[in-house]
C-alpha positions as CSV (number, residue, x, y, z in Angstrom):
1,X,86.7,97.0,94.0
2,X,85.2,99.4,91.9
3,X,85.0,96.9,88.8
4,X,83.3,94.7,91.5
5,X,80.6,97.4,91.7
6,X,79.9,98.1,88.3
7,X,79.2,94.5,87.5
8,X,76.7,94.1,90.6
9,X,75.2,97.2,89.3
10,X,74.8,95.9,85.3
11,X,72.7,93.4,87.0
12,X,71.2,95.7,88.5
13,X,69.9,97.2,85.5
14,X,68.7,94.3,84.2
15,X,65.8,93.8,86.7
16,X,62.9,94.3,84.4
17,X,61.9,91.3,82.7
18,X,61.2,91.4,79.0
19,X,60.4,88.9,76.4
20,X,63.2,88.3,74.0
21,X,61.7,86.5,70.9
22,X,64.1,83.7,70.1
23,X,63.0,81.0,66.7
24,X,59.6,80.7,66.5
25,X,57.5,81.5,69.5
26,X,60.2,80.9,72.3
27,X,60.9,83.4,74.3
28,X,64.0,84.0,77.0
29,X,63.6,86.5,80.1
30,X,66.1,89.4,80.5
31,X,65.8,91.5,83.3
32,X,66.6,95.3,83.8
33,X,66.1,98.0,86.3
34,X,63.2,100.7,85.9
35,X,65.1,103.8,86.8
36,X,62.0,105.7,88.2
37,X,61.4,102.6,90.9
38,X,61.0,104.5,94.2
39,X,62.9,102.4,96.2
40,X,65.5,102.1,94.0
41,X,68.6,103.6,96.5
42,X,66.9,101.1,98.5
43,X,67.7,98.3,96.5
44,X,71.2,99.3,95.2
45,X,72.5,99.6,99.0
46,X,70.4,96.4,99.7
47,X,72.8,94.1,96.2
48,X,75.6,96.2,96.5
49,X,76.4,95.5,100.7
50,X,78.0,92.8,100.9
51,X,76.7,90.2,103.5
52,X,77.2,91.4,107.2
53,X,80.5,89.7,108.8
54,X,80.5,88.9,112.2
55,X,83.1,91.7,114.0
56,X,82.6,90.4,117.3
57,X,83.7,87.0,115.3
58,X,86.1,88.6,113.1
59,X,88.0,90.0,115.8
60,X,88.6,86.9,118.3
61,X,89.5,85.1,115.0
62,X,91.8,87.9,113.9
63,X,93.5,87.7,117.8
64,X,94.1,84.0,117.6
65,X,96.5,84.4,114.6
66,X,99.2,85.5,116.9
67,X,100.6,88.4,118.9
68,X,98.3,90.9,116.9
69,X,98.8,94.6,118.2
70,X,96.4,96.7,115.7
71,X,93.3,95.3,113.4
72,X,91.5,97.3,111.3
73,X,88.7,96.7,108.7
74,X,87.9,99.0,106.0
75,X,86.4,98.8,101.9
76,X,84.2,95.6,101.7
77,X,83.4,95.4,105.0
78,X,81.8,99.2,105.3
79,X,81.0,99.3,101.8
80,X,83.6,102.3,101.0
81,X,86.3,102.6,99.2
82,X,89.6,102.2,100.3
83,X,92.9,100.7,99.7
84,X,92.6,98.2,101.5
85,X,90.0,95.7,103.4
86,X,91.8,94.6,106.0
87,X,95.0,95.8,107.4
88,X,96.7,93.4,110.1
89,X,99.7,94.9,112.4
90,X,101.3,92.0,115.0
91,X,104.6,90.2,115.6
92,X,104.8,86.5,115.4
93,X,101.5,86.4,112.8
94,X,100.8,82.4,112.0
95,X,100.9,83.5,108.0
96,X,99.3,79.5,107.4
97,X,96.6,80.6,109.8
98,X,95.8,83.5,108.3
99,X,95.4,81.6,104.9
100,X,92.4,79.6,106.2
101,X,91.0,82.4,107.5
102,X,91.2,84.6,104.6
103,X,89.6,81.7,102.4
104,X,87.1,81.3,105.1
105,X,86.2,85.1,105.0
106,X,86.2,85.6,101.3
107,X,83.8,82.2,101.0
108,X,81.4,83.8,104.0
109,X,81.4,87.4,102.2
110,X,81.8,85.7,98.6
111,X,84.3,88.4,96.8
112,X,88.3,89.0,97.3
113,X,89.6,90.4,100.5
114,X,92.8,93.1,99.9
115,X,94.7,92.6,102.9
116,X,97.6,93.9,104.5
117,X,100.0,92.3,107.0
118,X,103.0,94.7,108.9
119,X,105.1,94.2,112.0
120,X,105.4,96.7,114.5
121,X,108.3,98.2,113.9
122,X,107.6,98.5,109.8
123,X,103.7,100.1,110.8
124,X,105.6,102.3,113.1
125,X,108.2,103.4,110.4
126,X,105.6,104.0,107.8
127,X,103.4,105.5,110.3
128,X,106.1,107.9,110.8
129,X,107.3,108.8,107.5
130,X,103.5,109.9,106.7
131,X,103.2,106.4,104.2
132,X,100.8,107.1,101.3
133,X,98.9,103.5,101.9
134,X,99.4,104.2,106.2
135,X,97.8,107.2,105.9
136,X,94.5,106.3,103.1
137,X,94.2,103.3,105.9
138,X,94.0,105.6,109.0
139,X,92.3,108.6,107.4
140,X,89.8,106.8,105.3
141,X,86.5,104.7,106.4
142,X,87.9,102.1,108.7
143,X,86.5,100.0,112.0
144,X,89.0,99.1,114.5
145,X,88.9,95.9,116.1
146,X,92.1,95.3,117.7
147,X,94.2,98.3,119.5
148,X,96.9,97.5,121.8
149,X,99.4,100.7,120.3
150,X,97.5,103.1,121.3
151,X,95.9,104.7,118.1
C-alpha cells in the first residue's frame, strides 16, 4: 500500500510541464509539481483517494456471499493504513463468489484489495487470544458494514 502511494505521488511531482529538448527542435512534455501551489494538500487528497465505493452497495453485495456475521472495510477504502482492506467473518462463505466480486471491486477502485476471510469460531479464537492482525483490524481505521456478533 505504501509503495502504491509513493508512485501516485512521483506523478504527483511531475505536474509542471517543461520542455525537454530532444534532436533538433522537438520537444517532449514532462510534468512536475510546484511545491509552493496553494492548493496543493488539496490536490494530493484529491489523486491519492481512491475512487468512492458504494458502501450501501458493498454491503448487500458482501451479505449475499453467504451466512456473513461481521464485515469490515478498512486501508483503501478510508485512505489509511492498515493491514488489511477488507476483513470478511461468516460461515458457509461462497469462496467462487467472492472471486467475482473481489475482481469486480479491484476493477471499480482500480488497485489490489488485501482481504481477509475467518469463520466464526477462528475470529472468535483470535479475538480472544489478543491476535496481532485481530487486533491492527479492530483498533485501526475501519468502517463496519456488517455486525451480527455484537462488536
Amino acid at each position: 500500500m505504501v509503495k502504491r502511494q509513493r508512485r501516485k505521488s512521483k506523478r504527483l511531482r511531475r505536474l509542471r510541464r517543461r520542455k525537454k529538448m530532444i534532436n533538433a527542435g522537438g520537444g517532449k512534455s514532462c510534468y512536475s509539481l510546484n511545491p509552493k501551489f496553494e492548493f496543493l494538500a488539496d490536490l494530493k487528497n484529491l489523486m491519492l483517494t481512491p475512487p468512492p465505493a458504494s458502501l450501501g452497495r458493498m454491503e448487500k453485495r458482501i451479505a449475499g456471499l453467504g451466512r456473513v456475521k461481521l464485515a469490515l472495510v478498512s486501508g483503501v477504502f478510508l485512505n489509511k493504513e492498515n493491514v488489511a482492506d477488507i476483513l470478511i467473518v461468516g460461515d458457509d462463505v461462497d469462496r467462487r463468489k467472492f472471486k467475482t466480486f473481489l475482481k469486480s471491486l479491484e476493477a471499480e477502485i482500480g488497485t489490489q484489495i488485501i482481504y481477509a476471510i475467518m469463520d466464526r469460531e477462528e475470529f472468535n479464537y483470535r479475538k480472544a487470544m489478543f491476535d496481532r492482525f485481530v487486533r491492527l483490524m479492530l483498533e485501526g481505521p475501519h468502517e463496519v458494514l456488517i455486525d451480527r456478533i455484537g462488536l
